[in-house]
C-alpha positions as CSV (number, residue, x, y, z in Angstrom):
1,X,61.9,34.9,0.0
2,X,59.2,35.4,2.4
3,X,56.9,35.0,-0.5
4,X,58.6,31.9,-1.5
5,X,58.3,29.7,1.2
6,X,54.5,31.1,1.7
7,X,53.7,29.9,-1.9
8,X,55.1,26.5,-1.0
9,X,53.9,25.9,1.9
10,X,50.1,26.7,0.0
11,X,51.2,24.3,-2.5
12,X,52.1,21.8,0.4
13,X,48.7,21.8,2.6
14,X,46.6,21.7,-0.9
15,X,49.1,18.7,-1.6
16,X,48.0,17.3,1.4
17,X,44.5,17.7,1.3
18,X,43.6,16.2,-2.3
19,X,45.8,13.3,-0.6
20,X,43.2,12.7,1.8
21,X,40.5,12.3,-1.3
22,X,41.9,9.6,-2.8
23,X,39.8,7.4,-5.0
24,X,41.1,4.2,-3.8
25,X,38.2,1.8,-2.8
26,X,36.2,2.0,1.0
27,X,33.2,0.7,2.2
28,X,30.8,3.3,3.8
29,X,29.8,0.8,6.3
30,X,33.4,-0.3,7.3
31,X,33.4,-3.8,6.1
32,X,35.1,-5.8,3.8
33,X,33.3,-7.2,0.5
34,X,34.2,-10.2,1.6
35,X,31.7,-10.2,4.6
36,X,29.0,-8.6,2.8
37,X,25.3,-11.2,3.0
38,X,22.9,-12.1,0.5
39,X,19.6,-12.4,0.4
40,X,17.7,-15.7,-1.0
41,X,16.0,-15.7,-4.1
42,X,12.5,-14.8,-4.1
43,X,9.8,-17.2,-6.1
44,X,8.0,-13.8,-6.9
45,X,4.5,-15.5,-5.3
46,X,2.3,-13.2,-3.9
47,X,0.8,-13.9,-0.9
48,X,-2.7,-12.5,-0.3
49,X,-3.2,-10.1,2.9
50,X,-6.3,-11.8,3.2
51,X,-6.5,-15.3,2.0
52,X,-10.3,-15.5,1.2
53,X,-12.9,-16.8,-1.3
54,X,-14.1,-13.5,-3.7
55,X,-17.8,-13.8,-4.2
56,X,-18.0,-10.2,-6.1
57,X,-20.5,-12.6,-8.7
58,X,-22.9,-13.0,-6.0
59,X,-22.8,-9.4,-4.7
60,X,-25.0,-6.5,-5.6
61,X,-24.5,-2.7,-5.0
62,X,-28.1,-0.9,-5.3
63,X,-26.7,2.7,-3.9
64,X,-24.1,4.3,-3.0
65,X,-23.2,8.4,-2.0
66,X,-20.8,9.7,-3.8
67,X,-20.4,13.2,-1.9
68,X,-18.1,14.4,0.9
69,X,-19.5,14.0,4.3
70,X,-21.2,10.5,5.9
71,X,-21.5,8.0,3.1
72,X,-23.7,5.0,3.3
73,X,-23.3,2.1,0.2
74,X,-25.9,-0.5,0.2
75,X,-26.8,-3.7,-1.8
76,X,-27.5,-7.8,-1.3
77,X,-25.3,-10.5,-1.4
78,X,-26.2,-14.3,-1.5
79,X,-23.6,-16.5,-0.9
80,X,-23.1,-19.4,-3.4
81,X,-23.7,-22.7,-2.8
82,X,-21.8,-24.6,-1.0
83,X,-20.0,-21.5,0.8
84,X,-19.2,-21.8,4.1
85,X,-17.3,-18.9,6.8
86,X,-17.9,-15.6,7.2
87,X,-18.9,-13.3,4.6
88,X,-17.4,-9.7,4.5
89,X,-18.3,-7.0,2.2
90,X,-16.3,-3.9,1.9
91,X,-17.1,-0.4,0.1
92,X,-14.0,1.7,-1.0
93,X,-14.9,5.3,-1.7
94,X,-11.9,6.2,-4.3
95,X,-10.6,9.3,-5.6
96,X,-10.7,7.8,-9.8
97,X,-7.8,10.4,-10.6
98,X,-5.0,9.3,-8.5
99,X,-6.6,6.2,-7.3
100,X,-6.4,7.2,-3.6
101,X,-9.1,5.7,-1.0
102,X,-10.7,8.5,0.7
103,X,-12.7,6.2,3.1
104,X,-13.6,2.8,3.7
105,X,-16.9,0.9,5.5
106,X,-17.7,-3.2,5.8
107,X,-20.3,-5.4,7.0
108,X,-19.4,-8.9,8.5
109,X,-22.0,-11.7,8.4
110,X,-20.9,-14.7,10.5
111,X,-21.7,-17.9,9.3
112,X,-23.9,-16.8,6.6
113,X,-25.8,-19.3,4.8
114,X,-25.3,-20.2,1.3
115,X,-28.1,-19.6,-1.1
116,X,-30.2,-17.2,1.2
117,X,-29.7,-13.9,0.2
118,X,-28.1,-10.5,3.0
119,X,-28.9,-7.2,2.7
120,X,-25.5,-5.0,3.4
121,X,-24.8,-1.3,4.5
122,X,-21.4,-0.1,4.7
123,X,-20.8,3.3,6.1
124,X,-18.0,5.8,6.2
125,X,-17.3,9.5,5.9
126,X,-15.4,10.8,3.2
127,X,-12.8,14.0,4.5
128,X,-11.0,14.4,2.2
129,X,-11.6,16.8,-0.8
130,X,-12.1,15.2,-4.5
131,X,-13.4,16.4,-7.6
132,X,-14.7,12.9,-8.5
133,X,-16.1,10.1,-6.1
134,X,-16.3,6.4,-7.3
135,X,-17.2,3.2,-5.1
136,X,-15.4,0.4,-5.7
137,X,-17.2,-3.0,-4.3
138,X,-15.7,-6.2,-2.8
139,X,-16.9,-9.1,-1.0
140,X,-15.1,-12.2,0.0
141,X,-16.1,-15.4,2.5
142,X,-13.5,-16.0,5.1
């Protein structure tokens, strides 16, 4: 008998505890559906970070270290006519095999003069370890 009642009263408290994981529908968060928000739809426009002019046309890189340690890129740029704000040119050092930028330098010329042609330098120092180092130019008026 004692047996009996021991068996049933297993049987019982599993019973009860596959009640408790019941598949009928919850909400994690505690809320109804019906409260749930939406967002707007997007246009899918990208918005630039930095909404300037790219003058890569009129921009020249004449070296650039490809080594780990202090790097130094240099070149000329001449902004086109008619060009008016501040010029910037920037220097990416990039690992070419996962595409990660192992250091970055710029040069900022204020008010530079269209037609009349900059000499740049853009330094930086490369820490990280790659097998391959590339530079990757860019240079936009702001």
């Amino acid at each position: 008998m004692k047996k009996t009642v021991a068996c049933i009263a297993g049987v019982l408290v599993s019973a009860a505890a596959l009640a408790g994981c019941s598949s009928s529908p919850s909400n994690e968060a505690g809320t109804s559906p019906s409260s749930t928000t939406t967002q707007a739809a997007t246009t899918g426009e990208a918005k630039p970070a930095n909404p300037g002019t790219g003058i890569i046309e009129a921009t020249t890189m004449t070296s650039c270290d490809t080594a780990q340690g202090k790097v130094t890129a240099k070149g000329t740029v001449t902004p086109p006519e008619g060009t008016k704000g501040t010029v910037k040119i920037t220097v990416s050092w990039v690992d070419p095999k996962t595409s990660a930028v192992l250091a970055r330098g710029e040069q900022t010329f204020k008010d530079a003069a269209a037609g009349k042609a900059l000499d740049w330098v853009a330094n930086a120092e490369v820490t990280k370890p790659a097998t391959e180092i590339k530079c990757v130019l860019g240079a936009t008026v702001l």
